[in-house]
N, C-alpha and C positions, 0 to 999 in steps of 0.2 A: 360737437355737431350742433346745428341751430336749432330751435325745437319745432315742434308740431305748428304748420302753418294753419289759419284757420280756415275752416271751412266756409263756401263760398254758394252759390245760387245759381253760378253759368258752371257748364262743364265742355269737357270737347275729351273724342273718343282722338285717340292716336292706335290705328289699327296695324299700318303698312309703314308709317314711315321709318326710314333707316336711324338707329338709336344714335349716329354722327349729328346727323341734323336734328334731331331731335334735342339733344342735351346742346347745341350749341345757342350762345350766348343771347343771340337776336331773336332766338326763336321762344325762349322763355323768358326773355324780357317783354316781349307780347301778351304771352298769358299773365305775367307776376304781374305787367301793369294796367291791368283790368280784372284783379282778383277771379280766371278763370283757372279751376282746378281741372285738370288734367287725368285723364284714365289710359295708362300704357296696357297694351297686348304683349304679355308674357308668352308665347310662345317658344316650346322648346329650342331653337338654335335664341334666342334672346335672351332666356334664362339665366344664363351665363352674367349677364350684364345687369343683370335684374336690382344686386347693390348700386350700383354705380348710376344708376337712373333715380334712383329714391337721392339719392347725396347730391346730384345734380341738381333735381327740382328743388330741395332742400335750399342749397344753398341759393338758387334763384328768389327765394320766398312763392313755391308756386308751390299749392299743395298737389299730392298725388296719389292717384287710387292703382292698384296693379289690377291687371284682367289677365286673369289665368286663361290660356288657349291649348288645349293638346296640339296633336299631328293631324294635321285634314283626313287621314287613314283611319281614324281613329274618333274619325267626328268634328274636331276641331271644338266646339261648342260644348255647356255645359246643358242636355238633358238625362231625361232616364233612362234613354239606351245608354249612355255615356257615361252616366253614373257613379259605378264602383273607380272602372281610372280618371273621371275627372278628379275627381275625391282626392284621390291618392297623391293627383300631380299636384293639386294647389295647397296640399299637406304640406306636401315636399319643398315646395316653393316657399313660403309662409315661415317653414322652420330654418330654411336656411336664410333668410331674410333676418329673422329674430337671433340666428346664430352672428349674426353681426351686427342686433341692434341696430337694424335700419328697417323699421314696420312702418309700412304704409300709414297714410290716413284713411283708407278704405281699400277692400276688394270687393273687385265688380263683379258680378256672374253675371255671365252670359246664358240665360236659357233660349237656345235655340235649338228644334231639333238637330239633329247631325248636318255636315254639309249636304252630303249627298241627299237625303231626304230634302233638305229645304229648297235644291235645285228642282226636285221631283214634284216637290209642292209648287213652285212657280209654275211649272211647264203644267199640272195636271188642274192646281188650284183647288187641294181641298185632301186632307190624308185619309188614309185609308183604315175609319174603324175597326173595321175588321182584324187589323194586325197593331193592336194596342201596346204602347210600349211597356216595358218590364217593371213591373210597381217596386223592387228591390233598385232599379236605378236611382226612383224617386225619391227611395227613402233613403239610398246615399246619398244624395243634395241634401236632404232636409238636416241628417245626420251633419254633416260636413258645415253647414252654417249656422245651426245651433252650435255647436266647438268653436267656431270664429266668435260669433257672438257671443259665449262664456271668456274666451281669452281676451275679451276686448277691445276685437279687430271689428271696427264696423264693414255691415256688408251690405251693400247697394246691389239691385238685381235690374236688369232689362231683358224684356221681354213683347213681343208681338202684342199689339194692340189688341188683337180677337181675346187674346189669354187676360188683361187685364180690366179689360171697360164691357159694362153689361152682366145683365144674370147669364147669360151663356158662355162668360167664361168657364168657369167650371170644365163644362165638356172639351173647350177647347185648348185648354193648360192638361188635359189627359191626351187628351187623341195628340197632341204635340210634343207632351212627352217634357214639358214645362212645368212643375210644380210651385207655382208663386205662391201661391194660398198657403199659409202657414209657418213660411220661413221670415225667420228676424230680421227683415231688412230694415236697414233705413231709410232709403227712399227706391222706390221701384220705376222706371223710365219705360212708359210705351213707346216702342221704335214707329212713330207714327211720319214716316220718311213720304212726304209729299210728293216729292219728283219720284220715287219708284212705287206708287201709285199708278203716274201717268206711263210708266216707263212699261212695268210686268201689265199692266189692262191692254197695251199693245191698241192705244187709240181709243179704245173703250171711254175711258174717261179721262176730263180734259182737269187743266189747274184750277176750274171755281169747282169741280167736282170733287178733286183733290181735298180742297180748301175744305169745302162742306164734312169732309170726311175728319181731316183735324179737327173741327171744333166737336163734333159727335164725340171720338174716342176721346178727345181732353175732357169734357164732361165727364163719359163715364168713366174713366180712370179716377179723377175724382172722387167720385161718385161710391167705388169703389175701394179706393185704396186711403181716402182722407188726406192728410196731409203729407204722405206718404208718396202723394202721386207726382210724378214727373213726365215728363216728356221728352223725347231724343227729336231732335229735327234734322232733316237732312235731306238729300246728301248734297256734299259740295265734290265731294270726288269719291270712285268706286272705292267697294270693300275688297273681300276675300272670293266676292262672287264671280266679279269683274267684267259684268254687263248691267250695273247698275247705273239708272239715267241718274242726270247729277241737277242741282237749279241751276237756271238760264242766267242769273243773279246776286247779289245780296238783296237785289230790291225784294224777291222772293223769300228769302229768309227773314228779312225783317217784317214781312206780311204775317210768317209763320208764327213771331215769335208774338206779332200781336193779337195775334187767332188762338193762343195758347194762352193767354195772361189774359185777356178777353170770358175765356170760358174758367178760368180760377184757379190755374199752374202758371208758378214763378221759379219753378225748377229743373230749365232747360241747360239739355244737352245740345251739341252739337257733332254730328259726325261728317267728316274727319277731318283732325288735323292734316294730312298729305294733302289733301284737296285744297287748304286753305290757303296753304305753303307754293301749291304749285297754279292756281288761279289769282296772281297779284290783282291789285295791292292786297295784301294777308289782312290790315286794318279794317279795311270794310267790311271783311266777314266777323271780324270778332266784335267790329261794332252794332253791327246787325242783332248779332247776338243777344250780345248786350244794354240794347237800348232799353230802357227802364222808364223812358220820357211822357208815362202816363197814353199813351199811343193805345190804343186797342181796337180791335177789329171783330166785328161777327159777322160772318158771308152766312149768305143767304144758304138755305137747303136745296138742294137738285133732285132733281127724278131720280137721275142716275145715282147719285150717291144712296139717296134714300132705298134703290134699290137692293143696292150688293151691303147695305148696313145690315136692311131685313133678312137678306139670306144668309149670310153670314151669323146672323143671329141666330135664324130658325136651322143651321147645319151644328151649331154649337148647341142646343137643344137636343136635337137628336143625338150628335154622340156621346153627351150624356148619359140619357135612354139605354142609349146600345149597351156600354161600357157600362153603367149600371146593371142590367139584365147576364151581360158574360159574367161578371163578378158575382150575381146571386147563383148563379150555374155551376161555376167554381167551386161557391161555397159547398156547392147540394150535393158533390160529386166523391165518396167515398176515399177517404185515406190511405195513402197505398204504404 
């Protein structure tokens, strides 16, 4: 078997496509030859095939990272609701991989709350303190990637920009039910997706709004996580949600990429591969990507950005507060 390919600086999320077109020839000779490593969505009917995707990229020279997904029933996503059976399934996954010596070069977590909540957060914009997720989920993740990280599996995590950039993460990695703070990753990706920006503000805010908004969270990602910080750019085509607006462009990706390397991240994602695959030529996305040509961009700040940054910050604040205040309440409350 060929050995461990090395690790690389561009990434692309492969969420929906079919594992046919996926392992076939053209399609990872795109990635092998632009050293862009690859992150598969393990989800349970894919599982199955989950060897045969590692030997494939393998033998492409394309590294790859597996992304454990449960059942959309079930959450789909790794948070602290999700917790105990995320845990379980990418155990499961992991040892039957090692049971045929074919171990990734990384697992991704996906900290998202569940699906259903993060529809609910679209439509409502903002979760509901009050019903804080389960701290025994959290500390399944935490549990579950400190064990990767002792066995030697690196673990890369992504996660919502509010949970990573700024002192108000904090609140917003609890009330979401995200635990980035404290787990051994290697590099952690704000999913800082420009077009659904403009796509969920529903007209609110336009593409220099957008713009204004990437360079903010890439600072503080940054800012916050050191060189740890990455970035997901996107989308070129829907996820799991399947009303996600997608760029008009590569000319827009390649703005993104220099709005992020501008503010001091050179460890960009890209989602997704189907989108890339099915909006030809596939080359201009991945060069987009990839362009390294000393290019960088800083856009201006907007009202508008400036405003939903502030509130978002000061909403992150608060359910700090809150979820701090229920937890001393907890504590005061006699042992039954």
């Amino acid at each position: 078997m060929p050995g461990k390919v090395p690790l690389v600086r561009r990434y692309v999320f492969s969420e929906l496509l079919s594992i046919d077109r996926l392992l076939a020839g053209e399609t990872l000779a795109l990635l092998s030859s632009r050293r862009i490593q690859l992150y598969v969505a393990i989800t349970p009917p894919v599982r199955r095939r989950a060897v045969e995707i590692v030997d494939g990229c393998r033998a492409a020279g394309v590294a790859v990272g597996v992304w454990p997904m449960i059942d959309d029933g079930r959450g789909r996503w790794a948070s602290a609701w999700t917790g105990g059976v995320f845990a379980d399934y990418t155990r499961e996954l992991v040892a039957e991989l090692d049971a045929a010596d074919r171990r990734p070069d990384e697992l991704l977590l996906d900290l998202e709350p569940p699906i259903a909540l993060t529809r609910a957060l679209l439509a409502v914009g903002r979760p509901d303190p009050h019903r804080p997720p389960p701290r025994a989920g959290a500390r399944a993740l935490r549990v579950l990637a400190d064990e990767l990280d002792r066995a030697g599996l690196a673990v890369t995590a992504a996660a919502h920009p509010w949970a990573v950039c700024g002192r108000s993460c904090r609140g917003w990695q609890r009330a979401m039910g995200t635990p980035v703070d404290g787990m051994p990753s290697r590099r952690v990706f704000a999913m800082a997706y420009t077009s659904l920006i403009e796509g969920y503000s529903r007209g609110l805010l336009r593409r220099r709004d957008a713009e204004a908004m990437l360079a903010a969270w890439t600072t503080g990602a940054r800012a916050h996580l050191g060189p740890a910080a990455g970035v997901a750019l996107g989308a070129v085509g829907v996820g799991a949600l399947g009303d996600e607006r997608c760029y008009r462009d590569p000319d827009e990706l390649g703005r993104d990429v220099a709005i992020a390397r501008a503010a001091g991240v050179d460890q960009l994602a890209l989602f997704d591969l189907a989108g890339v695959l099915d909006r030809p030529p596939a080359a201009a996305w991945l060069d987009a990507l990839c362009a390294d040509g000393g290019v960088t961009v800083s856009p201006p700040r907007t009202v508008r950005a400036g405003a939903v940054l502030g509130t978002t910050a000061a909403a992150g604040r608060l359910f700090d507060r809150l979820l701090a205040r229920r937890d001393r309440q907890s504590a005061a409350l006699p042992k039954q």
